[in-house]
DRENKE-268161 format. One record per residue (C-alpha): residue number from 1; x, y, z. Coordinates in Angstrom, 2 decimals. Example, Ala and Ser with C-alpha at 12.3 -4.5 7.8 and 13.67 -1.06 7.14 Angstrom:
# DRENKE-268161
SITE    n     east    north       up
SITE    1    12.30    -4.50     7.80
SITE    2    13.67    -1.06     7.14
//
This chain:
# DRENKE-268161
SITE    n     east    north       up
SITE    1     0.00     0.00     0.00
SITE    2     3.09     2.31     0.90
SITE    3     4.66     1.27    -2.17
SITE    4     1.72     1.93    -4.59
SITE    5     1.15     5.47    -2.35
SITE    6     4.33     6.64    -3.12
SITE    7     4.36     5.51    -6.71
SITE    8     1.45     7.57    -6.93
SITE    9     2.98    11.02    -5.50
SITE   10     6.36    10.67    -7.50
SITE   11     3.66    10.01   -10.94
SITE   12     1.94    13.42   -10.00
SITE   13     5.09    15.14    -8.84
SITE   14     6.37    14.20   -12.53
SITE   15     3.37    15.69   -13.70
SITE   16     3.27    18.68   -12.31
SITE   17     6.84    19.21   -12.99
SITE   18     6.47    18.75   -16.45
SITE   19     3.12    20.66   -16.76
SITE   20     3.27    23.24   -19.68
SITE   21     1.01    25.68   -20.69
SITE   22     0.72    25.80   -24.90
SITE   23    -0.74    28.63   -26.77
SITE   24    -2.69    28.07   -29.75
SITE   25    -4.54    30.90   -32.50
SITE   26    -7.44    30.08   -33.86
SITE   27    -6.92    29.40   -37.54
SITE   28    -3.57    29.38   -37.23
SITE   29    -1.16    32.15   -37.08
SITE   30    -2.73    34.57   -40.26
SITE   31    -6.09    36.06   -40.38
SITE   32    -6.77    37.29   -43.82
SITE   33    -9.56    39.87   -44.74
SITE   34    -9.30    38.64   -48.30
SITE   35    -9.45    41.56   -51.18
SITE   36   -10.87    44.41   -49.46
SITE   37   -12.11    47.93   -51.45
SITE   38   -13.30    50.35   -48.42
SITE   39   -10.68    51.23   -46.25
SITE   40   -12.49    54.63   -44.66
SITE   41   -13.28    52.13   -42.04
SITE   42   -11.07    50.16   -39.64
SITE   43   -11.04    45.99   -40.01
SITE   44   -12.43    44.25   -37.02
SITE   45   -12.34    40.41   -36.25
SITE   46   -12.74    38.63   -32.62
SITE   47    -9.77    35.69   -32.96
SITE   48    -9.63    33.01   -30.15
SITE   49    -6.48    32.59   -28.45
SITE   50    -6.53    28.65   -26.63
SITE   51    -4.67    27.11   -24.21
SITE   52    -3.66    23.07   -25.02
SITE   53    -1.66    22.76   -22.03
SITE   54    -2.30    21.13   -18.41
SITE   55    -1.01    24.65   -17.34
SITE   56    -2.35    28.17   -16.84
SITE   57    -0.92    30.45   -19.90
SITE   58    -0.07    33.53   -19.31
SITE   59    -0.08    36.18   -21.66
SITE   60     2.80    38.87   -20.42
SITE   61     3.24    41.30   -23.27
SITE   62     1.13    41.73   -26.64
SITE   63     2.80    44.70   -28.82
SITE   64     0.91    45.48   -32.08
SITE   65     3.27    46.48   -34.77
SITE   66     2.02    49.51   -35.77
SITE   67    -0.28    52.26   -34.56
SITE   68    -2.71    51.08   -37.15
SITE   69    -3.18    47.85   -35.28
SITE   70    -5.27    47.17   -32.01
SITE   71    -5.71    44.16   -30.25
SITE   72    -6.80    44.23   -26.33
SITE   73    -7.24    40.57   -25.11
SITE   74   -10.41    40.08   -22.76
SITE   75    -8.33    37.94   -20.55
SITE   76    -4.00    37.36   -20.17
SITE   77    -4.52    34.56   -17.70
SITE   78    -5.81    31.25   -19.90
SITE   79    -6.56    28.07   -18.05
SITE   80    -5.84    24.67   -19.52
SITE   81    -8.64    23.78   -22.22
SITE   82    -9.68    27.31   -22.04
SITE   83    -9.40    30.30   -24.15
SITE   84    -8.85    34.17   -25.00
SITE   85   -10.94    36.56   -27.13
SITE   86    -8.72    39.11   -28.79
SITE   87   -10.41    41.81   -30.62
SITE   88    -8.39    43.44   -33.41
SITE   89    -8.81    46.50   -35.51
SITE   90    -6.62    47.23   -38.12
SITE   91    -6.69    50.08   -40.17
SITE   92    -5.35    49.57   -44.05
SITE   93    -3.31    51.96   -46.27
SITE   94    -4.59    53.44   -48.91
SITE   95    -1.92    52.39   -51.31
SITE   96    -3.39    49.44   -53.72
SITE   97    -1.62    45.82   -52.78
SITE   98    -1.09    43.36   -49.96
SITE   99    -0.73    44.34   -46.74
SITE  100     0.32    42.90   -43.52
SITE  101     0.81    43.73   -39.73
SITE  102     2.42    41.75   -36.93
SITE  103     1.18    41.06   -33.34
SITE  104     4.25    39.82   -30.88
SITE  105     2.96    37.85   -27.64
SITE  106     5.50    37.12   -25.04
SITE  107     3.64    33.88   -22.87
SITE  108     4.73    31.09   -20.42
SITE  109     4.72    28.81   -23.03
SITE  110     8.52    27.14   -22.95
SITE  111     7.82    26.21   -26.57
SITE  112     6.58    29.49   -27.62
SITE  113     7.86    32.20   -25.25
SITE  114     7.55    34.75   -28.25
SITE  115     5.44    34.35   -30.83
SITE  116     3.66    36.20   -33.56
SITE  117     0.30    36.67   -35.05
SITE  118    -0.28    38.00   -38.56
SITE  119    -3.26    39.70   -39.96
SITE  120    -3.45    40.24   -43.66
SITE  121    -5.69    42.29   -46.35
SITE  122    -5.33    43.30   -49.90
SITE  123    -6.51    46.39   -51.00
SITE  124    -8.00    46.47   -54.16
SITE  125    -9.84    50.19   -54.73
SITE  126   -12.98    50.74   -57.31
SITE  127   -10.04    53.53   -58.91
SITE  128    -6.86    53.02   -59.36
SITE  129    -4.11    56.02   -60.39
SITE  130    -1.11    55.60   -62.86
SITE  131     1.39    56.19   -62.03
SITE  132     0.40    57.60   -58.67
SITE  133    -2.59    58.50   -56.87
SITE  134    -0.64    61.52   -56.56
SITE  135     0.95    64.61   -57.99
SITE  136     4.46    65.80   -57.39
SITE  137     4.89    69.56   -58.94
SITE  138     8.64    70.11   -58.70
SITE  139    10.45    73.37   -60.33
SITE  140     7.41    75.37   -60.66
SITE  141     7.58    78.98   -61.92
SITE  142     5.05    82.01   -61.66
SITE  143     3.91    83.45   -64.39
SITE  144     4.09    79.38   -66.01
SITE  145     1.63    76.90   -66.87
SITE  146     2.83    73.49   -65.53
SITE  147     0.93    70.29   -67.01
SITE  148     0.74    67.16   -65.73
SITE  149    -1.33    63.54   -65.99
SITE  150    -2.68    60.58   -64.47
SITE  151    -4.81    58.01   -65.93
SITE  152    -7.67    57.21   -64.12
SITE  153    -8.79    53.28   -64.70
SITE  154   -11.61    51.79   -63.20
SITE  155   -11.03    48.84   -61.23
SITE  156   -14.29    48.05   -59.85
SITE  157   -16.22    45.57   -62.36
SITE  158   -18.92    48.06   -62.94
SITE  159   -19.62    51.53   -64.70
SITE  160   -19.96    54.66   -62.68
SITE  161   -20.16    57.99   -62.75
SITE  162   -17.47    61.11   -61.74
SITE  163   -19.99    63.89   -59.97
SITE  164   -19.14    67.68   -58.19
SITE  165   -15.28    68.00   -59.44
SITE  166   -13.32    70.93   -57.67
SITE  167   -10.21    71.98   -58.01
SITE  168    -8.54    73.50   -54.71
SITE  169    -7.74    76.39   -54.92
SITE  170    -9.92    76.94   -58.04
SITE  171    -8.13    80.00   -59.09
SITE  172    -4.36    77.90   -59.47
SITE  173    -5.04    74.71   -60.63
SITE  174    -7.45    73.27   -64.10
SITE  175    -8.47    69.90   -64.37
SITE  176   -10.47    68.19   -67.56
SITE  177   -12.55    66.68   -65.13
SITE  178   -16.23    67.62   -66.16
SITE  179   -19.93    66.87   -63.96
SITE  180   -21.23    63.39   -65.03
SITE  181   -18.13    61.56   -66.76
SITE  182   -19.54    57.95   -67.25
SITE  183   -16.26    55.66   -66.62
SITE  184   -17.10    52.50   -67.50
SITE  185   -15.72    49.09   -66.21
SITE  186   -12.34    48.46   -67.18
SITE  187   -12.24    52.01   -68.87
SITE  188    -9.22    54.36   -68.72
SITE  189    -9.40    57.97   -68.30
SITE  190    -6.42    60.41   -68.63
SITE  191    -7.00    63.09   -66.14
SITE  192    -4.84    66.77   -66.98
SITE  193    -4.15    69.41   -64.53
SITE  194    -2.50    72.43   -64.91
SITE  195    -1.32    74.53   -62.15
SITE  196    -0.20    78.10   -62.17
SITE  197     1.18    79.05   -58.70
SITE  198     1.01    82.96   -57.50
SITE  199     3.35    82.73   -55.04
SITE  200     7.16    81.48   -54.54
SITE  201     7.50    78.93   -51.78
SITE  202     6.32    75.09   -50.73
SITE  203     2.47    74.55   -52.83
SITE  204    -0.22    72.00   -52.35
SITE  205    -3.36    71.92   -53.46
SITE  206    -5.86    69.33   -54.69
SITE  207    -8.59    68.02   -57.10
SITE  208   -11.49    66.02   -55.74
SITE  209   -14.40    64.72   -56.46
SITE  210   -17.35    62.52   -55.76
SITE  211   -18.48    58.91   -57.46
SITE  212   -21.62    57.05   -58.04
SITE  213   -19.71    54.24   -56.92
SITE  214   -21.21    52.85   -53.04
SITE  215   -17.81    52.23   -51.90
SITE  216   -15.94    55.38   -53.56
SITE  217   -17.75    58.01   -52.16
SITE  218   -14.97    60.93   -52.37
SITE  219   -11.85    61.50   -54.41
SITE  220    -9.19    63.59   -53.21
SITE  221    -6.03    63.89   -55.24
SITE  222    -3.73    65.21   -53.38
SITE  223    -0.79    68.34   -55.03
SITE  224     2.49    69.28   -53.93
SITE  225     5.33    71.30   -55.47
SITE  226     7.61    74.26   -54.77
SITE  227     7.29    77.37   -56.78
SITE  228    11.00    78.66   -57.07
SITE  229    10.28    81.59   -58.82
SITE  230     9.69    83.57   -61.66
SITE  231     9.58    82.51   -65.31
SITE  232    12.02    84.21   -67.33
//
């Protein structure tokens, strides 16, 4: 009876020495949005962080890795066969392509004492701008014209139309853009602005506008240069 006693303790004694906790994301390490075209808004998702262990985990540190990431976890202290609701927000670039953020997680896991999680989305806008959404105005002069273009292609699968075009400010810069341009799916359209600064120094200005399109409400095109001085 002593015999099978003790055999007992030293059995849970080896358990509980080798007791781990071991961290586990739901889906694995990635979540991906997929091809996303609004990015006014912030992502959200809820992703489950478990615990496969026979130990507590114990989340010490989570560092997003960027200020366009969030991710507060509802609990840091996970019990074995439990789990953790992390709620992330992640806020995309504008700029057109794949983009992904890192979440470190330092834990009590011996197998996994840092460890990352990924979240993904590609952002594929109704309008796309060639060769920049974008318009750099280096070297201009007073008393000068200065002419520059971007094509305009839409990206979206479906026709729409260009509505209320401004140009700011509307005594400097002249765009071709006209009330009610119909660009249809797939179409190109070469957009020309001319600027003619008043003053020397640093410039910006820009030309927007709004769309028929649900998810491309405004347009805003942003313009910077330097006027250096006058033409000769």
């Amino acid at each position: 009876m002593n015999r099978a006693l003790s055999f007992l303790c030293i059995l849970f004694s080896v358990n509980i020495l080798f007791a781990a906790p071991r961290i586990r994301f739901e889906n694995g390490d990635t979540y991906d949005w997929g091809k996303v075209r609004n990015v006014d808004e912030p992502l959200k998702a809820k992703i489950k962080i478990f615990n496969d262990g026979d130990d507590t985990l114990k989340i010490l540190y989570v560092k997003p890795g960027c200020g366009c990431t969030a991710a507060p976890l509802d609990k840091y202290n996970i019990e074995p066969n439990g789990y953790a609701t992390m709620d992330v927000t992640l806020m995309v670039p504008r700029s057109p392509g794949i983009h992904t953020k890192s979440i470190s997680f330092e834990t009590n896991d011996p197998t996994k004492p840092e460890t990352y999680y990924y979240l993904r989305a590609e952002f594929v806008p109704p309008l796309k701008f060639f060769p920049d959404s974008k318009i750099m105005a280096s070297n201009l002069f007073i008393g000068d014209t200065a002419t520059y273009k971007l094509i305009l292609k839409n990206t979206s699968g479906e026709d729409f139309k260009i509505k209320e075009p401004q140009t700011d400010p509307p005594d400097v810069i002249f765009s071709n853009l006209k009330p009610d341009i119909l660009l249809k799916a797939d179409e190109d359209f070469t957009l020309e602005v001319k600027v003619a600064p008043n003053n020397i120094g640093n410039f910006s200005g820009k030309i927007k506008f709004k769309t028929t399109h649900p998810e491309l409400p405004r347009v805003e095109i942003p313009i910077f240069g330097i006027v250096v001085g006058f033409k000769k």
